[in-house]
N, C-alpha and C positions, 0 to 999 in steps of 0.2 A: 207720485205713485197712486193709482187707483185703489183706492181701500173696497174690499167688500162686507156690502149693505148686508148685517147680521137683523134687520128689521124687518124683513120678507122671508117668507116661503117657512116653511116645516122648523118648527122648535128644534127638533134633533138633529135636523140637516144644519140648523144653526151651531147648536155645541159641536157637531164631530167635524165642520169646517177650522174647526180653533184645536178642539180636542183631541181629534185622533192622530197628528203626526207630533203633537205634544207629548202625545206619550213614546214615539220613539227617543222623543229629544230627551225627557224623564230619564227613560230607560238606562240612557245611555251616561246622564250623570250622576244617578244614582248606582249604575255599574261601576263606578271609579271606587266608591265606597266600598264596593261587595270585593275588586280586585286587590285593593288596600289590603284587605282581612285578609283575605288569602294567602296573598303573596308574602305579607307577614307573619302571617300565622303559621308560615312552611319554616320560618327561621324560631320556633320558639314561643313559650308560654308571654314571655315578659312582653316583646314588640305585639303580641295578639290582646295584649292588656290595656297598654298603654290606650290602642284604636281605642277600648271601652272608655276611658276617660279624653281622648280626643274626641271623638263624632260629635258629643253634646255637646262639647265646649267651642267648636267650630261650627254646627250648625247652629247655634245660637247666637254665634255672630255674623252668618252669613245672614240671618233673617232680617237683618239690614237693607241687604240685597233687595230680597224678597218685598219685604214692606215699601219701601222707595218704589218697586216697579210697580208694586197694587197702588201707588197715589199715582204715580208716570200713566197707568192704564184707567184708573178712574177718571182721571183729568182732558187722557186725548181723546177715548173714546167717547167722552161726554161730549167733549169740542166736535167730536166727528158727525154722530146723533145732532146735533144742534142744526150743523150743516157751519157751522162756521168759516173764515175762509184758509185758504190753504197757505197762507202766511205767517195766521197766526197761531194754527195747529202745530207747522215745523218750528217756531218759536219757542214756546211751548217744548216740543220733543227735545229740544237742544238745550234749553236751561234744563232739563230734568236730568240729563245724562252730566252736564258739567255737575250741578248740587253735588248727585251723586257720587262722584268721582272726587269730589273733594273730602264729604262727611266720611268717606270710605278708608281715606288717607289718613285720615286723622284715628279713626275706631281701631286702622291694622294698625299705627304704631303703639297706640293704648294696649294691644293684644299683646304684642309683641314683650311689651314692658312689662308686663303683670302673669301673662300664662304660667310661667313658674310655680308662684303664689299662689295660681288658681289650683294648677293639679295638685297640689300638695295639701291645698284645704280638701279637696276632693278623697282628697286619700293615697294617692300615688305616692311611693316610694321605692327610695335603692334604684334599682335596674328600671323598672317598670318608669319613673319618675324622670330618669334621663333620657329615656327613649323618646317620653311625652313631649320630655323638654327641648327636643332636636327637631321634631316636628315645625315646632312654634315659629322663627325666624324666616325661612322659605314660605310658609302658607301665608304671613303677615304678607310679606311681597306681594302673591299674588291677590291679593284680596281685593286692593282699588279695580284690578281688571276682570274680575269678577263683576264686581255690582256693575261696572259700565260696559259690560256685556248682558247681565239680564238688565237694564234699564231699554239698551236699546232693542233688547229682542220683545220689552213690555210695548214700546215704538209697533214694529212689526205684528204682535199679536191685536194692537189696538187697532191697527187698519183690517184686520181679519183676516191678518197673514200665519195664520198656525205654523205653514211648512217652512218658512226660513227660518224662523226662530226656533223651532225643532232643530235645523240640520244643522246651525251654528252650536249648538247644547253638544249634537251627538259626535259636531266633528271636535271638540275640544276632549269628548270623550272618550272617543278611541285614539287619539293624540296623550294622551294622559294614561292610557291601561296599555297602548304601545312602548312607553317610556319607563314602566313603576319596573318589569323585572331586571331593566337595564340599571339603574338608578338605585335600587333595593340591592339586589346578588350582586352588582358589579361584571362587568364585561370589557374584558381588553385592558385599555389604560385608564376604564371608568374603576373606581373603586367601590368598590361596597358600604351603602350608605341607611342601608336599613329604613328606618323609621323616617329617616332625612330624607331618603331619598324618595320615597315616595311623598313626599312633602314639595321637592322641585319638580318634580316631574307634574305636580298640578300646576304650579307655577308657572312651565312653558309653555305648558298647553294653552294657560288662559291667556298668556303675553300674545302669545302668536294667533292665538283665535280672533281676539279681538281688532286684533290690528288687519286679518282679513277682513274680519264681519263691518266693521268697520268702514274700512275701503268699496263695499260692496254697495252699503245701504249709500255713501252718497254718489255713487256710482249709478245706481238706480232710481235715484232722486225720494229716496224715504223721508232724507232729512239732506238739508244744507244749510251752506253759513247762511246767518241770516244777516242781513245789510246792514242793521246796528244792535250788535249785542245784546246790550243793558236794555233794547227797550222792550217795557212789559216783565222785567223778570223778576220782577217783587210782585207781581199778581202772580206768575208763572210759581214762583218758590212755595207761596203762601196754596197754591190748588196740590201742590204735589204734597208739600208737608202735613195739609190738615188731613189727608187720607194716612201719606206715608207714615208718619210717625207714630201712628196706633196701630196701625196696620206693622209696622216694623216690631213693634212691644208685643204686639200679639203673638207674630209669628214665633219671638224668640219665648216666649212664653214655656212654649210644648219642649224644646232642649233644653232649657233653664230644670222644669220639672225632670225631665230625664238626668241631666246632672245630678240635682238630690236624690235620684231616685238610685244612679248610679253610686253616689256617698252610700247609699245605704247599703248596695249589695256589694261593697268593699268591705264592710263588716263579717261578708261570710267568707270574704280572700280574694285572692287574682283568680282564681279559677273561674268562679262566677262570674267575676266582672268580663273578662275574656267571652264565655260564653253569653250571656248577656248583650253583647256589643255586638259578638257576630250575630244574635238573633234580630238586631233593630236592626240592621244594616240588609236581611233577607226581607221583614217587614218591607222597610221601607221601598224595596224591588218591587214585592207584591203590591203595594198599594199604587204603584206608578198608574193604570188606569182612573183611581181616583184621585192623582194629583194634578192628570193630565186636566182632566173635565172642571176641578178646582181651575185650573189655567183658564180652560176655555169658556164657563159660568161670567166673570169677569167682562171682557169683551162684549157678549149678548146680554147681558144686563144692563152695561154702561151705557151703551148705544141704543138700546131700546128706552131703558128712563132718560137717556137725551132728549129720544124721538117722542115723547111723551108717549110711551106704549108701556103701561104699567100691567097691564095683563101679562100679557105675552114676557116680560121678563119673569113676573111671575110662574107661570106657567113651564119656563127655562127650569128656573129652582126646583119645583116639584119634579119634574120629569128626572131631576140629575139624583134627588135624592131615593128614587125607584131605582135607576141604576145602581146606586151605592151600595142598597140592600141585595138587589142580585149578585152582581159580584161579588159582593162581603161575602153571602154564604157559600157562593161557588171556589174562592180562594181558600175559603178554612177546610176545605173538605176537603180541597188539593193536600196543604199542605200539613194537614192532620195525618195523611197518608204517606207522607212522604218526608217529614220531620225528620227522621233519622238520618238517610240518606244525604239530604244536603247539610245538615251538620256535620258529618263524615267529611265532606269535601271541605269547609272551611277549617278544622285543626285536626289538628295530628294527635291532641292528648282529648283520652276519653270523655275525664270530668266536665270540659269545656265542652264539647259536642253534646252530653247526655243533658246541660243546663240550656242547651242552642235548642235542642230537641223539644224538650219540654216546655218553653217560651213558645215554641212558634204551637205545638199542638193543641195552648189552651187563649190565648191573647187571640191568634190569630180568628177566632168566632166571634171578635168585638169589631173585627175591620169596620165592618159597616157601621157603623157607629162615628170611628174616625172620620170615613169618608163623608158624610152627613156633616160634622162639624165642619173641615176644610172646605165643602161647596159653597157651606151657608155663609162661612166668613168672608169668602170670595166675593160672593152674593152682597155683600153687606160691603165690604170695601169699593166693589164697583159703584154702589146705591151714595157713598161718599157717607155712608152710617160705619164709619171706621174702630169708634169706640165701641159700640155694641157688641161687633166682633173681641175684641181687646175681652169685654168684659166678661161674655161666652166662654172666652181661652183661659182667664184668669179664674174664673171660677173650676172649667173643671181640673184646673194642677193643681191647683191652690187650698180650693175649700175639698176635694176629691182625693186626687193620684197621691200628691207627694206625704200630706197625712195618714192616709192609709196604706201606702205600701212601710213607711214605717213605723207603724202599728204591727204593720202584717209582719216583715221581717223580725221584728222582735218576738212576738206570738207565731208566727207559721214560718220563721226563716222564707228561705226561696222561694214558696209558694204562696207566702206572703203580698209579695211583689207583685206574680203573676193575678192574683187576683184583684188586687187595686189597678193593674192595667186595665182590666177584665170592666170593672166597675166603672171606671172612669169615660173610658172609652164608649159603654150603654148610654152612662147618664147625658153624653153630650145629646141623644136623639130629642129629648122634650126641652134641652138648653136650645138648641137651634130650632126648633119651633116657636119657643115662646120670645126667643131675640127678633125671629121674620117676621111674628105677627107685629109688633113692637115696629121696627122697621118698614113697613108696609110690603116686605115682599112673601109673606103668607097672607090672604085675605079673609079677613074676619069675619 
């Protein structure tokens, strides 16, 4: 496969080659989350609950996923940059997707064994608590196909293929929001499976995606067997893991924090919590143009610090985080206007909607803030300064969000909360400066 050279021509022409069809692919599996809610949340307070205590505790493990593919993407695009040869790059791509697919096997049965336990320290109970817990067995399934779907779509974005790795993302997406009201309400001789049921229904979608996407890339020659397995795959392991596995601990950092932060607004009831969960779940919609460009940062930094072009990745980073900040203010202004209205559409009961309301009219002014973090770590994960990132993420849950929002909730109840979101999310802007200069990709 011919990879495209992210070393030439216009900085921006660089990211929106990666970033702009990443955000449909975003889009599209961050809308499974937002149908989740809904389609739940038409059956009752308790299944609109439970999502609050599921999304962190699942996005926190999918950031497994996530991290494996920033070492899968720092590693190939580095090989690419180099100019290495084309033997030992698909080498390379195919130990990363086995790794993966195995540590992945091992973390869903861990999940699978323990979720109980977890929502129940979390706070879940009764109704709310079996819902969470029917979730857990389906999602564990589909989890190994998961990470070895983004490992090989990190494959594709490392050669500077944004659009397949998008349309693999988007076609599991609408495969999976096809399937939740069938699977949820029950249809025909399909029974009614609630909280379960949209739990399987991610499960097909990723079984069956991958086994396309799959068929596809060695069809097109991305990746193939390679003549002898084992050789090189202890250097291969050791390039994916020193990025992956801080890069993994980072990502799940930011859900970890949202778990306790969710413990915490269980103290005010289910209602919150419900409300609450559809608010991250709309968040996380809106920020899809800065997850995408987070994708695409990655690629055009890897490849350029290969190509020994330290400027110009630099120059990448700054550019992404001016966008960060225009959009951030253009999103809060959206959805300050229009808070009401889409909290309306995801539940049916007031209290949830008026808490979904108010999350999004006052957090949502920190976007940029977010997006700024996510680029920089990208940034820093492609650069193969992996822990940096970790230590950026770890400070602001850790020493920030999860301390003060429960300070806040104790002193300020709900509004509490929103304002350590508020706080934490500013302060990452002078964290990701002083990690880039540290790293070399701000210039001193």
């Amino acid at each position: 496969m011919a990879q495209k050279n992210l070393t030439q021509g216009g900085v921006w022409c660089a990211l929106a080659a990666v970033s702009a069809p990443m955000s449909l692919g975003i889009l599209g599996v961050l809308s499974v989350g937002l149908a989740d809610a809904y389609f739940l949340g038409q059956l009752g307070e308790a299944p609109l609950a439970a999502v609050g205590f599921i999304y962190p505790v699942t996005t926190a493990v999918t950031s497994l996923s996530i991290g494996l593919s920033a070492g899968a993407n720092a590693a190939i695009s580095q090989s690419l940059g180099r100019g290495d040869s084309e033997a030992e790059t698909n080498r390379l791509s195919i130990h990363a997707i086995v790794l993966g697919t195995v540590v992945a096997t091992l973390v869903a049965l861990a999940f699978y064994l323990g979720a109980g336990a977890l929502f129940s320290v979390m706070g879940a109970k009764d109704d709310v608590l079996a819902e969470a817990q029917s979730y857990a067995p389906f999602w564990a399934l589909s989890f190994p196909f998961l990470v070895g779907m983004a490992l090989l779509n990190a494959v594709f974005r490392a050669h500077g293929d944004g659009a397949t790795s998008a349309m693999i993302m988007l076609v599991a997406a609408v495969l999976n929001i096809a399937l939740d009201p069938v699977l949820i309400y029950g249809l025909g001789r399909v029974p009614e499976m609630s909280t379960a049921g949209a739990a399987l229904a991610t499960a097909i979608a990723r079984v069956l995606t991958l086994i396309g996407a799959f068929s596809y890339a060695l069809r097109i020659g991305v990746i193939r067997p390679p003549e002898v397995f084992t050789d090189g795959i202890g250097g291969s392991v050791r390039e994916v893991i020193r990025v992956g596995l801080p890069a993994a601990f980072s990502n799940a950092i930011n859900p970890a924090g949202m778990a306790m932060v969710t413990a915490a607004a269980a103290t005010l009831g289910d209602t919150v919590v419900a409300g609450l969960g559809a608010a991250q779940r709309v968040q996380s919609v809106a920020l899809v143009p800065l997850l995408a460009l987070s994708a695409g940062i990655g690629p055009v930094v890897g490849q350029n610090w290969g190509a020994d072009q330290q400027a110009r990745a630099r120059l990448a980073v700054w550019r992404s985080w001016q966008f960060c900040v225009g959009y951030g203010l253009a999103v809060a202004l959206a959805l300050t206007l229009f808070a009401s209205n889409i909290a309306g559409l995801l539940s049916s009961d007031q209290g949830a909607a008026a808490t979904t309301a108010q999350y999004l009219r006052i957090v949502s002014w920190s976007f940029l803030g977010y997006g700024v973090l996510v680029t920089a770590n990208a940034a820093m994960n492609a650069r193969s300064k992996a822990v940096w990132s970790m230590g950026l993420s770890l400070m602001r849950i850790f020493a920030v969000y999860v301390p003060l929002a429960w300070l806040g909730v104790w002193m300020f109840g709900y509004a509490g909360i929103l304002g350590a979101a508020v706080i934490a999310n500013l302060a990452a802007v002078p964290g990701a400066y002083f990690t880039g200069r540290r790293t070399g990709l701000v210039a001193r």
